[in-house]
VOGU-3710 file (C-alpha; in Angstrom, 3 decimals, decimal comma):
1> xxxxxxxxxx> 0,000/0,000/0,000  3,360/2,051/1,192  4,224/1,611/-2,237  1,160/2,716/-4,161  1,229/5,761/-2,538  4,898/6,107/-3,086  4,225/5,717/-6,717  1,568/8,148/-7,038  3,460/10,599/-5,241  5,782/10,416/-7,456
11> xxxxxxxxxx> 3,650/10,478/-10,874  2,065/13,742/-9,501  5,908/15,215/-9,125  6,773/14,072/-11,999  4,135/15,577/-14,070  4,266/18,970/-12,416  7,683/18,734/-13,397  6,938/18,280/-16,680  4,458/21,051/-16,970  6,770/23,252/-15,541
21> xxxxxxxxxx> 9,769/21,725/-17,959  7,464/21,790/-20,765  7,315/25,851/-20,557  9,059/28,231/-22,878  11,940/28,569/-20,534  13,382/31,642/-22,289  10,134/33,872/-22,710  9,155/33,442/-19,155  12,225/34,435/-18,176  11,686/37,419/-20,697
31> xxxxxxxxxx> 8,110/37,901/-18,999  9,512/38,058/-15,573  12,331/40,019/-16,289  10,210/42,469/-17,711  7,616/42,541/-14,971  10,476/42,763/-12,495  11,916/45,532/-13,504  9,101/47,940/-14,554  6,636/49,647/-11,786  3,252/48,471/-11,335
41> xxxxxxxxxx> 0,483/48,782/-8,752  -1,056/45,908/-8,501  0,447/41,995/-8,696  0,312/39,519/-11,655  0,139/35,628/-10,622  3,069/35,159/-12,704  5,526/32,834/-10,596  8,597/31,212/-11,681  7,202/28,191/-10,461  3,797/27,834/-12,217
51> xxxxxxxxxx> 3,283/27,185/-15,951  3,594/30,135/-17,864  1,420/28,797/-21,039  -1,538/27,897/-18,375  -1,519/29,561/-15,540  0,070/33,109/-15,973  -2,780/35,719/-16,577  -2,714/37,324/-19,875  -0,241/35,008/-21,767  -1,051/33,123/-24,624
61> xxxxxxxxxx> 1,738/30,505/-26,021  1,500/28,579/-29,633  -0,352/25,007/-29,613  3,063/22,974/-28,445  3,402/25,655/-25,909  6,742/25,889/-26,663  6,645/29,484/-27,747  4,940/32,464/-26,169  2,628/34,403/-28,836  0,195/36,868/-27,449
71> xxxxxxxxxx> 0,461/38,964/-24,050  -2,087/41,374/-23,060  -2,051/43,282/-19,763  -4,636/46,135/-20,344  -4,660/48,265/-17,366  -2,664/46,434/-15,245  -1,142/48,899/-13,278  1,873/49,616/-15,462  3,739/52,510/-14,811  7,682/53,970/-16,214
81> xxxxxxxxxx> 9,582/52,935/-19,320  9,821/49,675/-21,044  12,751/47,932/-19,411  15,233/47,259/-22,429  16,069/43,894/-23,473  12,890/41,971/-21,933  9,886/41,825/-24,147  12,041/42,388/-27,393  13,171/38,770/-26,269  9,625/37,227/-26,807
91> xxxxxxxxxx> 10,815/36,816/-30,477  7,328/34,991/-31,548  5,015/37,161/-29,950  2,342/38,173/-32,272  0,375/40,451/-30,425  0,964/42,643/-27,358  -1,495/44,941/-25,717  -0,319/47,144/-23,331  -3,199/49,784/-23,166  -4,476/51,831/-20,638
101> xxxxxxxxxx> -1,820/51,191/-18,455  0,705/54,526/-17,304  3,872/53,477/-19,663  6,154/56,517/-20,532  9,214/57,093/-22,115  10,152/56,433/-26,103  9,162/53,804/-27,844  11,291/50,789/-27,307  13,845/50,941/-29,972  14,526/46,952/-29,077
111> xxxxxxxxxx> 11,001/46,397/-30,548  12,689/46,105/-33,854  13,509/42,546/-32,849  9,905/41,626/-32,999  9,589/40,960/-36,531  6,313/38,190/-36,195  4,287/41,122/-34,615  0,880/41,478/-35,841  -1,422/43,459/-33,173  0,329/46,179/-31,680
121> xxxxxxxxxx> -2,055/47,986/-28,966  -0,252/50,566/-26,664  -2,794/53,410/-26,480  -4,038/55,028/-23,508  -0,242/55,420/-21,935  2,564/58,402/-21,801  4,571/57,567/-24,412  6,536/60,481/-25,750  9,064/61,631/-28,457  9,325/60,448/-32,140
131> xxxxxxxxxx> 7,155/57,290/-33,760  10,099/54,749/-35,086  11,626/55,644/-38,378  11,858/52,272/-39,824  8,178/50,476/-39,638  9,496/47,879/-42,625  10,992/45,314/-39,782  7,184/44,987/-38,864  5,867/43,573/-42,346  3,064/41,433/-41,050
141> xxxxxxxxxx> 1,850/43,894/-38,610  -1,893/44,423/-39,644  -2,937/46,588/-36,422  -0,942/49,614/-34,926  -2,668/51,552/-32,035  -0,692/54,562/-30,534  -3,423/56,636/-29,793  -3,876/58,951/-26,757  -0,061/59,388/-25,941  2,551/61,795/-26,004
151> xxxxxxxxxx> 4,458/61,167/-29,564  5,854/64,100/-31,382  7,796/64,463/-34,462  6,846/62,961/-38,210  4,660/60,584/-39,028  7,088/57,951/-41,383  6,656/57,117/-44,416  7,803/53,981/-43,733  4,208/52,874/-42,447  3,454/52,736/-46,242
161> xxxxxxxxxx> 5,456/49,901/-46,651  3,504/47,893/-44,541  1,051/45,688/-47,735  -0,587/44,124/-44,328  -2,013/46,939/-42,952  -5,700/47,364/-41,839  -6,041/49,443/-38,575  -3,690/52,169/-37,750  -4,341/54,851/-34,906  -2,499/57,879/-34,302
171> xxxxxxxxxx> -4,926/59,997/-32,873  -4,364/62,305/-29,662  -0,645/62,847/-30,236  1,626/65,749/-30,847  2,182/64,947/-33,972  3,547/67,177/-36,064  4,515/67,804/-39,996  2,449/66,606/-43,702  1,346/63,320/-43,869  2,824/60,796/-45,909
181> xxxxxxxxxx> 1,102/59,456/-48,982  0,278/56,051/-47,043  -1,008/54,299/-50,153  -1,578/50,738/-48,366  -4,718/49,319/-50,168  -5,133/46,962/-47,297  -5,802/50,080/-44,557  -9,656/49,797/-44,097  -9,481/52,512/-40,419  -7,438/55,858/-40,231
191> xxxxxxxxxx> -7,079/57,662/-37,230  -4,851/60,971/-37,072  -7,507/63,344/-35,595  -5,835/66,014/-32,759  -2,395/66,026/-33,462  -0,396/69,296/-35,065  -0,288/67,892/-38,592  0,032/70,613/-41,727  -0,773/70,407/-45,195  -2,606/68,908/-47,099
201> xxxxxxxxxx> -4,362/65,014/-46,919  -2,772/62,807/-49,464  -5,247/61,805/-52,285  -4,714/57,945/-50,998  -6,478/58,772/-47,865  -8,928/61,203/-48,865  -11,541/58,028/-48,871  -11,708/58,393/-45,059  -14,011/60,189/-43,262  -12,696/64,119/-42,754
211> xxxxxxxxxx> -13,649/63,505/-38,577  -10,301/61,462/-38,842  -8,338/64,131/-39,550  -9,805/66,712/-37,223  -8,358/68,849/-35,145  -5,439/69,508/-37,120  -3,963/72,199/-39,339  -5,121/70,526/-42,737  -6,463/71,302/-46,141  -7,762/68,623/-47,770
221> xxxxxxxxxx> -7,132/69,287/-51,715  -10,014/67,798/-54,340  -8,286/66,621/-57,930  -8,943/69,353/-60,037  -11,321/68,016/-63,434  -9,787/66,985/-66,191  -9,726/70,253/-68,554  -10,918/69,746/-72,459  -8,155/69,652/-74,960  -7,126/73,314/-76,418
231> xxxxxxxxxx> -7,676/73,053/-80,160  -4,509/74,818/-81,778  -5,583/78,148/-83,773  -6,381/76,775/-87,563  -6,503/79,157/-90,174  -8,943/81,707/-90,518  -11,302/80,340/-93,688  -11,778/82,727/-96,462  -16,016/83,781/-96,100  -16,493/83,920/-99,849
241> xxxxxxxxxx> -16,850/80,644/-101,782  -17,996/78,347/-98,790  -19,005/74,721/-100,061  -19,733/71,740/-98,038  -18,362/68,151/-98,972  -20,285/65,337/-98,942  -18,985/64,209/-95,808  -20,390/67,143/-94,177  -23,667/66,775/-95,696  -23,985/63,039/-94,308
251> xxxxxxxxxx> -22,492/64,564/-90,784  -25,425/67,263/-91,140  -28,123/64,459/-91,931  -26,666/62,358/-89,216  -27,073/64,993/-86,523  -30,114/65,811/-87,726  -31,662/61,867/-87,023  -29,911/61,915/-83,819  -31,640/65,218/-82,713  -35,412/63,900/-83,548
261> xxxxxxxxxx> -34,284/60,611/-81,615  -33,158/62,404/-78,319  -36,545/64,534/-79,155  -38,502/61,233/-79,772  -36,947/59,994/-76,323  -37,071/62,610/-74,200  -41,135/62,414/-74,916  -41,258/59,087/-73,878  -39,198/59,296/-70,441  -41,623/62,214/-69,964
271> xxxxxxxxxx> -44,732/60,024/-70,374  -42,924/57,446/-68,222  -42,389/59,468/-64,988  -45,764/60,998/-65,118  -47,033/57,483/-65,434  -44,827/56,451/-62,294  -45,749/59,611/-60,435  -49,203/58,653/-60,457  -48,235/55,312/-59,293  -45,992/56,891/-56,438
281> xxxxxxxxxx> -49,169/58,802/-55,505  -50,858/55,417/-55,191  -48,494/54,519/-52,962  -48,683/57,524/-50,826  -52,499/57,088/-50,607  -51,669/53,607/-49,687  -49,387/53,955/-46,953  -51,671/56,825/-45,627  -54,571/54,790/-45,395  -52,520/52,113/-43,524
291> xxxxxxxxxx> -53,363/52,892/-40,102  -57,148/52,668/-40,934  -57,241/50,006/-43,133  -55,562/48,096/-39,929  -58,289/49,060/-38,078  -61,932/47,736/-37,876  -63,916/49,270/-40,663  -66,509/50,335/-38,543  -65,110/51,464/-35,212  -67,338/51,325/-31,994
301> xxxxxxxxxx> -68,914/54,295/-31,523  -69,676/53,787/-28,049  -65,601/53,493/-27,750  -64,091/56,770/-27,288  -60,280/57,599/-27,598  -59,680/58,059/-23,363  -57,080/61,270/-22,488  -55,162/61,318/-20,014  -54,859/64,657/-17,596  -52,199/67,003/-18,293
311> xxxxxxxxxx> -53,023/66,205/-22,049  -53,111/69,621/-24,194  -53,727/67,234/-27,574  -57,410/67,322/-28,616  -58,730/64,926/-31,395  -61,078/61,484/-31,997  -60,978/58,153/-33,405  -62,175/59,241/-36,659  -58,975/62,134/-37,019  -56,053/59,628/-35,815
321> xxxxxxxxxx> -57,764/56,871/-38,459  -57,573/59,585/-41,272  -54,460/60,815/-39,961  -51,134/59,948/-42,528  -49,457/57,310/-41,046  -45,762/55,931/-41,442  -45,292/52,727/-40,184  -42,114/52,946/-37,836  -41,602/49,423/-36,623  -43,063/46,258/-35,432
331> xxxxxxxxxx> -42,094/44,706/-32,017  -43,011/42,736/-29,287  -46,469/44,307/-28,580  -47,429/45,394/-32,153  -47,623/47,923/-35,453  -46,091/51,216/-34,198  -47,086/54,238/-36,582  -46,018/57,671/-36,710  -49,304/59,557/-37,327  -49,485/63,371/-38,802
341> xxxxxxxxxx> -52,876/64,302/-37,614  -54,494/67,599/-38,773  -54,444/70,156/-36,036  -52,969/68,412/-33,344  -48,970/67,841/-34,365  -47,378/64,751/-34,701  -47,859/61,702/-32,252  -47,160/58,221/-31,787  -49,589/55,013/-32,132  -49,170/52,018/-31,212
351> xxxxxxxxxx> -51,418/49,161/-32,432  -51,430/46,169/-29,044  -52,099/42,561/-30,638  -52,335/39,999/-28,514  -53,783/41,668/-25,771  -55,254/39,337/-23,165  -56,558/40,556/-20,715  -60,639/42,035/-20,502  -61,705/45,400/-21,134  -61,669/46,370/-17,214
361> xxxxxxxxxx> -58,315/45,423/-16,835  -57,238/46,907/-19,254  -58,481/50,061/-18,477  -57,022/49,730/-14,767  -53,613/49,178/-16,009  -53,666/52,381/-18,314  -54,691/53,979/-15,759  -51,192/52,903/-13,636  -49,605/53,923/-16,605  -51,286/56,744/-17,506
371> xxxxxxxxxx> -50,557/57,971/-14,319  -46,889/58,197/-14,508  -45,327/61,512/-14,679  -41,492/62,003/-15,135  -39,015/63,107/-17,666  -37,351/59,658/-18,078  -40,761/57,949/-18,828  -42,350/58,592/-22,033  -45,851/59,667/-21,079  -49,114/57,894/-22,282
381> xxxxxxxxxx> -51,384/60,451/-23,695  -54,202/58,367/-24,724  -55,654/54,543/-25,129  -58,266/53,373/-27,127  -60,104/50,137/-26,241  -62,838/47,966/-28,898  -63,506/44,381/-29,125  -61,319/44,549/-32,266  -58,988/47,272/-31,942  -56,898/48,528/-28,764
391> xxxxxxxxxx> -54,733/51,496/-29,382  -52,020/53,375/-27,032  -50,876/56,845/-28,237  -47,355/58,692/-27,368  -45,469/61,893/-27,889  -43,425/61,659/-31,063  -40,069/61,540/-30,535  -38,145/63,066/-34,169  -34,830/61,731/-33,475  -35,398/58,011/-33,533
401> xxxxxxxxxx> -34,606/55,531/-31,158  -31,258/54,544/-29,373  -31,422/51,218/-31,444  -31,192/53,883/-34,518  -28,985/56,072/-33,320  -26,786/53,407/-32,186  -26,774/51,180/-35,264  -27,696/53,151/-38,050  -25,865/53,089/-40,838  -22,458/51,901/-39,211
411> xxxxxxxxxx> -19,943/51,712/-41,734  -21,784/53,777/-44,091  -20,291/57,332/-45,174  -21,905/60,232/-43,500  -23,024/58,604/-40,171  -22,705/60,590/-37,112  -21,073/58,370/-34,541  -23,163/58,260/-31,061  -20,496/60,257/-28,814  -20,087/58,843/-25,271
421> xxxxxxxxxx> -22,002/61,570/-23,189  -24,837/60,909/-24,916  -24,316/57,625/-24,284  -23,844/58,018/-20,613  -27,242/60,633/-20,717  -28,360/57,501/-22,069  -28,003/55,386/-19,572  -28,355/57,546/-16,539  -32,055/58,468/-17,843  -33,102/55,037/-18,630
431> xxxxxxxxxx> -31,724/54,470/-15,241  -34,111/57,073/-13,548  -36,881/56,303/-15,615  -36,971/52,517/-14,753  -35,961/53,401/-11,096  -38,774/55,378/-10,443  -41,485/52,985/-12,100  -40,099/50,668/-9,844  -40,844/53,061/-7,025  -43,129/54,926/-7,199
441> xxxxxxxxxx> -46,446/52,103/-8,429  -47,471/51,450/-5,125  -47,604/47,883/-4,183  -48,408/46,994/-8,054  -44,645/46,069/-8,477  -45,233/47,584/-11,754  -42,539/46,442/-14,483  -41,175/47,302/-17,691  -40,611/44,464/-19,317  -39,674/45,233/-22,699
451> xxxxxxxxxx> -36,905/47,043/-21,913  -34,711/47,594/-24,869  -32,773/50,038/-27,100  -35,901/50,639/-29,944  -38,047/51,545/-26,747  -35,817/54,607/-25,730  -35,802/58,177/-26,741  -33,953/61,160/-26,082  -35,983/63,796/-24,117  -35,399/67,904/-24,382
461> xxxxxxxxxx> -32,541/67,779/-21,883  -30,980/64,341/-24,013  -31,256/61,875/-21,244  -32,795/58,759/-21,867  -35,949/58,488/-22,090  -38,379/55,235/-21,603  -41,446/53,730/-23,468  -43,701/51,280/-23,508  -43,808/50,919/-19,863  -46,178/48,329/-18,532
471> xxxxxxxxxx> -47,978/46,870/-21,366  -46,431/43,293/-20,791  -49,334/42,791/-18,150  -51,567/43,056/-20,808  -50,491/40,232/-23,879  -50,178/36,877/-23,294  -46,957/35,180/-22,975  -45,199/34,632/-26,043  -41,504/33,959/-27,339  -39,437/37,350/-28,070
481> xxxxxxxxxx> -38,219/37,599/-31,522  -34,839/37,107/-31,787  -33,645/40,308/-31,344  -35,391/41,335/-28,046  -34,895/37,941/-26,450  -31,210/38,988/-26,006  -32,375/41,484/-23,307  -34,160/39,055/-21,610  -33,095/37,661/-18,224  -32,820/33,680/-17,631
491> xxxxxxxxxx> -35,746/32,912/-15,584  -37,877/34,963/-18,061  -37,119/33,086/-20,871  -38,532/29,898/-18,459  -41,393/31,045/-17,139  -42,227/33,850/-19,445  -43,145/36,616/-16,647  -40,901/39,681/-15,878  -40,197/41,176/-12,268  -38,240/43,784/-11,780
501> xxxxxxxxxx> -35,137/42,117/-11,320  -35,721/41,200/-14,960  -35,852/44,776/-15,635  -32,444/45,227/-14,084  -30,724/42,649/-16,414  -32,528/44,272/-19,314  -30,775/47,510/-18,163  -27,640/45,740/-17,950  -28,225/44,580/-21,611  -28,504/48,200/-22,390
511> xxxxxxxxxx> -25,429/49,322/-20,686  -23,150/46,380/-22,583  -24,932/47,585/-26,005  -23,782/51,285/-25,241  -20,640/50,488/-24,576  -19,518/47,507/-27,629  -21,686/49,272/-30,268  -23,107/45,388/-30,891  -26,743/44,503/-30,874  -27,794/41,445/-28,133
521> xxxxxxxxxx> -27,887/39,029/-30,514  -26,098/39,402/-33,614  -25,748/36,195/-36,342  -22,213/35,857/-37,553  -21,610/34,680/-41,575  -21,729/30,919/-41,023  -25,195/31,827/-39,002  -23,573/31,187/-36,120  -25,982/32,864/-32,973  -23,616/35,317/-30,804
531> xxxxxxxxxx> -25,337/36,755/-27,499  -23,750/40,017/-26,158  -24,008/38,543/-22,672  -21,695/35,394/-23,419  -19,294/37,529/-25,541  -18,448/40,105/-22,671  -18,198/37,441/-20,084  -15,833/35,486/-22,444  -13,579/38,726/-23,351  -13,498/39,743/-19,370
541> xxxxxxxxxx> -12,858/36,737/-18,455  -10,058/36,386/-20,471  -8,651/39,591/-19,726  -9,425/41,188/-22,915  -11,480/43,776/-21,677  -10,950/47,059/-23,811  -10,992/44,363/-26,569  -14,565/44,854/-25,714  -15,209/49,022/-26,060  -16,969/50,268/-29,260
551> xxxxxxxxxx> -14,459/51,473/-31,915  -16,309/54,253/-32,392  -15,317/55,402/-28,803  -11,504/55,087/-29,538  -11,397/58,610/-30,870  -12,771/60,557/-27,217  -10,116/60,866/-24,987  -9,823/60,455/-21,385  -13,058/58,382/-20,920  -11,217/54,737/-20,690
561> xxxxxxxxxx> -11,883/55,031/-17,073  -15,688/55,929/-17,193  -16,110/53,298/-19,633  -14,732/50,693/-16,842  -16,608/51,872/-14,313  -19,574/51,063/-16,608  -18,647/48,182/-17,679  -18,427/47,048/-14,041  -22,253/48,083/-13,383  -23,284/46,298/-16,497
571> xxxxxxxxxx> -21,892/42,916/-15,690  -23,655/43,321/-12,231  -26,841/43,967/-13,821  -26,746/40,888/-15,856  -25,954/38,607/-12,997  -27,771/34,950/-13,547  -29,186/35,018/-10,417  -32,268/37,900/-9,414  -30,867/37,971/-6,133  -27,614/39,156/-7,506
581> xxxxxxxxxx> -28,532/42,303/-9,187  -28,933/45,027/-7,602  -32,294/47,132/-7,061  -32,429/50,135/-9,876  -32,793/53,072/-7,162  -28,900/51,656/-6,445  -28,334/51,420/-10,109  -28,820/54,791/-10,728  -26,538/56,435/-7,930  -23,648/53,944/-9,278
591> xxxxxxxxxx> -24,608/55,282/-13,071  -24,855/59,025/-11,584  -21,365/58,671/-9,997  -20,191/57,709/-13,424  -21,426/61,057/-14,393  -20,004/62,653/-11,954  -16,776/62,115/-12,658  -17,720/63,518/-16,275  -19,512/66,733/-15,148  -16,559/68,603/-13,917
601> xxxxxxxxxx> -13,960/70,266/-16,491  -12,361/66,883/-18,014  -8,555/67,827/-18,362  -7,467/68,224/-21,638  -5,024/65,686/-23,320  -2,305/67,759/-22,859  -3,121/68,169/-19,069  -4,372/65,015/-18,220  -2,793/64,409/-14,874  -0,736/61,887/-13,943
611> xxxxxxxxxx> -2,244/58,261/-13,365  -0,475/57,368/-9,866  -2,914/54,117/-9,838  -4,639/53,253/-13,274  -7,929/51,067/-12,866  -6,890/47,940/-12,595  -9,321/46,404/-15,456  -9,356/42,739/-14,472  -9,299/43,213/-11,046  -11,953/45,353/-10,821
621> xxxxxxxxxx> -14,209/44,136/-12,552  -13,476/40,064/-11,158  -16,318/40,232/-8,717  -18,631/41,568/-11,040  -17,847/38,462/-13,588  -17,846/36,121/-10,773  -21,632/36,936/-10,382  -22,531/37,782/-13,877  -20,117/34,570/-15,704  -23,464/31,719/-15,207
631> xxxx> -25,498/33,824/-17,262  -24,002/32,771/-20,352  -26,790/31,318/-20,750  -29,988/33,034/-21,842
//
C-alpha cells in the first residue's frame, strides 16, 4: 500500500515537473524580467514556479506551448519605461497589448527585434518623443494603435510599406509635420484626428471620413477636373466661296436623325415618370390609409379615444384613423405608426395585438400607466379600447430611437457616430426612468418588461428616455423575436413573466450595447448565434477587456476610465441570479457617480494628470464576472 502511494506521489511530481519543464523557458524568463523591472500597482500571478502557457494571466503561447505568442495586460497597473532587453526577447510574440496602463518614455527601440508582430495595442499610456523611423521590420503587422499618448515628431513614411495593414491609430498625439502618402490598399481605419499635422491630406487617404483628420492644421485638396483639350488656332477660312463636302452633308443628316431621336426619347421618359408619379401617388395614398385600413372598418362608436390629464392634444378616433401614417416598426407588442394628424402635431400610435386581458383590466392598467409623470418615462397620452382594436398613443419623438442612433448606418459614409455623453445621458435616464417605475407604483410592483434600445428616446434635456412601460401585463406570454430575447433575463425566458429584477438585467443589456456598439444578438456569416451577454463574459474573463469598447469610442479621450466603471455596473446587472442584481434606485446612484466624474472640467489631453494608480481592469471588474459569468446562458 506504502508503495502505491509512493508511486503516485511520485507520478504527480513528476508531471508537475513536466508542466513546468514543458514551458518556454526563455520567454518566461523574458516575462519576468520584464515585470520585475518595470513599476506596477497591482500583482500579476506570474511565478517562476507555475506554468507560464496555463496559468500566468494574460499570456497566450503557440499550440506545443513551446513558444509564447500573445500577451495582453490592459490596465494592469503599469507605470515607467519599457525595461530594455525583456519583451524584445519574446521573439514569436504576435500580439501585445499594453493599453491603458501609465507606460512613458520612447518607444522601445529593441522592438525592432519583434519581426512576427501582428497586433500592436499601446494606447491610452505616456509615451513620448518620435514614432520609429523604420516600420518595414514589422511587415506582417496588420494593427498599430498609438493613440492617446505623447508622440511628437513625423509621421514615417515607412508605415506605407507595410502591404498588411488594416487598422492604424495615431490619434491624440503631438504629432507634427504633412502626412505621408500612405497608399496601403489593405488600410480599411485611419485615425490621425488632434495632433499638429500641416498640409494637405494625401489623395490615398482622402476616402476616409474628414472627422479622422480633425483637429489639425489641414487642407484637404479635391483633384482638379480633367480640362478639355485646347484646339490649336487653324486658319482663318476665307467667307467667300464656302461649299460643303459630302462628308459634311452626311455629318449634317446624321445629326439631324440623332436630334429627332433624343426629341422622340425625351417624350417618352416624360410620359414614363408621369405614369410612375401617379403610381408613387398610389403609394402615398396607400401607406396613408394604412393605419385605418388596420383598423376595424366600422369602429365602436360607443368606444371613445380616453385622455389622459395634463393632455393639451385634442382629437377622436375618426382624425387619428384619417391621420397619414408611417409605419415605424413592429415589435413585441405590435404595429407602431407615426401619425401626422391635422391640427394636433405629430404623435405616436401604437397598435397592441395579442392583448389578453378584458376590457376592465385593461383600463385599470392604463390607468397605472397613464398615471406616470417624469421626464425619463415617455408619457401615455391616450388609449383606445374595442372588441377589435386597442390602441395606445405617445409623444413623437423626431430623433429616432437609441437602437437607430446606435446602429444606423455603421460603416456607411456620412453617419454621425453616437459620442459617449450621450451615451452616458443615455443610460443615466433610462436608469431614472426605470428606477422610479419601480418606485413609485405602489404595491403593483409595476414592471417594464420590454426594456430595450428601440423603446428609448432622447428627451429635451438628451437623457434617456423610456417607453412602452407596462404593457407586458396586458399580452399573453409569447416567445421574443430574436432580437429582443437577447435582453431578456434567464428565468424569463422559463417562465415567461418579468419582475423587476428582470428589468435590471434588461438595463444591464442596455449598458453592454452602449458600450460595444453590438446589438444582443447578432448572427455571424456561417449563421452562427452570438449573445452580447456570453461575448463580454468570455472577453473579461479572459482579460481582454478594452478588446470589448466600441471602436467608435476610440477617438474621445480620457473616458477609458468611465467606460470601466460602466462596464463594471453592467456585468452586475446581468448577474444569472435575481438575487444578484442590484435594485435600480442603487443602479442609478452607481450610473450618476459615473457622471459625476464627467460633469466637472475633463482635463485636456495635454493636461491630463498623472495616473499614480490606473484602474486595474481585471481586477476590478473580477467580482462583477464572478456573479454575472453563469449567465451565459440566456
Amino acid at each position: 500500500m506504502n508503495s502505491k502511494k509512493a508511486f503516485l506521489f511520485i507520478f504527480f511530481f513528476v508531471s508537475i515537473f513536466s508542466q513546468i519543464a514543458a514551458d518556454p523557458v526563455e520567454d518566461k524568463q523574458a516575462l519576468l524580467d520584464f515585470f520585475h523591472n518595470i513599476s506596477h500597482s497591482h500583482s500579476l500571478n506570474w511565478k517562476e514556479k507555475t506554468s507560464v502557457c496555463k496559468t500566468w494571466t494574460g499570456v497566450t503561447c503557440n499550440s506545443n506551448q513551446s513558444r509564447v505568442i500573445a500577451v495582453r495586460l490592459p490596465g494592469a497597473g503599469l507605470q515607467g519605461p519599457i525595461p530594455s532587453n525583456t519583451l524584445s526577447r519574446l521573439s514569436a510574440i504576435q500580439f501585445l497589448s499594453l493599453r491603458l496602463n501609465a507606460i512613458s518614455g520612447p518607444f522601445p527601440s529593441d522592438f525592432s527585434k519583434l519581426v512576427n508582430l501582428n497586433s500592436l495595442h499601446l494606447q491610452y499610456n505616456k509615451f513620448s518623443g518620435p514614432l520609429p523611423s523604420d516600420f518595414s521590420v514589422w511587415q506582417n503587422l496588420s494593427i498599430i494603435d498609438l493613440s492617446d499618448n505623447g508622440f511628437n515628431g513625423t509621421i514615417p513614411s515607412s508605415i506605407s510599406n507595410l502591404t498588411h495593414l488594416t487598422y492604424l491609430n495615431l490619434s491624440n498625439n503631438s504629432l507634427s509635420g504633412e502626412i505621408p502618402d500612405l497608399n496601403i490598399p489593405s488600410l480599411q481605419l485611419l485615425n490621425l484626428a488632434n495632433n499638429s499635422l500641416t498640409g494637405s491630406v494625401p489623395k490615398s487617404l482622402q476616402r476616409f471620413p474628414s472627422s479622422m483628420f480633425s483637429g489639425n492644421n489641414l487642407t484637404v485638396e479635391n483633384a482638379p477636373s480633367p480640362a478639355f483639350p485646347v484646339q490649336p488656332p487653324s486658319a482663318q477660312p476665307s467667307k467667300k466661296g464656302i461649299k460643303l463636302s459630302e462628308p459634311a452633308i452626311l455629318g449634317i443628316v446624321i445629326v439631324g436623325c440623332v436630334l429627332l431621336f433624343v426629341i422622340a426619347a425625351v417624350f417618352m421618359m416624360l410620359c414614363c415618370a408621369n405614369g410612375r408619379k401617379d403610381g408613387v401617388q398610389g403609394k402615398e395614398k396607400k401607406k396613408e390609409a394604412s393605419l385605418k385600413k388596420g383598423a376595424s372598418e366600422k369602429p365602436d362608436k360607443s368606444e371613445k379615444l380616453v385622455f389622459f390629464e395634463g393632455t393639451n392634444l385634442a382629437f377622436d378616433l375618426e382624425d387619428l384613423l384619417r391621420a397619414s401614417a408611417e409605419v415605424l416598426g413592429k415589435g413585441t407588442f405590435g404595429t407602431t405608426y407615426k401619425a401626422a394628424l391635422e391640427d394636433a402635431g405629430t404623435v405616436v400610435v401604437k397598435r397592441l395585438k395579442e392583448v389578453s386581458v378584458g376590457k376592465r383590466e385593461f383600463e385599470q392598467q392604463m390607468e397605472v400607466i397613464g398615471s406616470i409623470r417624469h421626464e425619463n418615462v415617455a408619457a401615455l397620452r391616450a388609449y383606445y379600447y374595442s372588441k377589435e382594436e386597442k390602441l395606445v398613443v405617445y409623444d413623437y419623438y423626431d430623433q429616432g430611437s437609441v437602437s437607430a442612433m446606435l446602429h444606423g448606418k455603421r460603416g456607411e459614409e456620412g453617419r454621425i457616430p453616437l459620442d459617449w455623453e450621450t451615451r452616458l445621458r443615455i443610460a443615466i435616464g433610462a436608469a431614472r426612468g426605470i428606477a422610479y417605475v419601480h418606485t413609485q407604483s405602489g404595491g403593483n410592483k409595476l414592471v417594464h418588461g420590454n426594456l430595450k434600445a428601440s423603446n428609448i428616446f432622447l428627451n429635451s434635456e438628451r437623457y434617456g428616455c423610456v417607453s412602452d412601460v407596462g404593457l407586458v401585463a396586458l399580452m399573453n406570454p409569447m416567445p421574443a423575436p430574436m432580437r429582443a430575447a437577447g435582453y431578456r433575463a434567464p428565468e424569463v425566458t422559463d417562465t415567461r413573466k418579468a419582475t423587476q429584477a428582470s428589468d435590471v438585467y434588461s438595463f444591464g443589456v442596455l449598458l453592454l450595447e452602449l458600450l460595444t456598439g453590438k446589438s444582443p444578438i447578432q448572427t455571424t456569416g456561417g449563421h452562427e448565434i452570438v449573445h452580447l451577454v456570453r461575448w463580454v463574459n468570455s472577453v473579461v474573463r479572459e482579460e481582454w477587456t478594452a478588446e470589448v469598447f466600441d471602436i467608435e469610442l476610440l477617438r474621445y479621450p480620457n473616458i477609458e476610465e468611465e467606460m470601466v466603471e460602466m462596464l463594471q455596473i453592467g456585468m452586475t446587472c446581468v448577474a444569472r441570479m435575481p438575487e444578484d442584481r442590484p435594485k435600480m434606485p442603487d443602479v442609478v446612484k452607481l450610473v450618476e457617480e459615473v457622471r459625476r466624474v464627467n460633469t466637472g472640467s475633463r482635463p485636456s489631453a495635454e493636461l491630463r494628470p498623472e495616473i499614480t494608480n490606473p484602474t486595474p481592469i481585471a481586477a476590478d471588474i473580477g467580482a462583477a464576472t464572478a456573479l454575472a459569468s453563469s449567465s451565459t446562458t440566456l
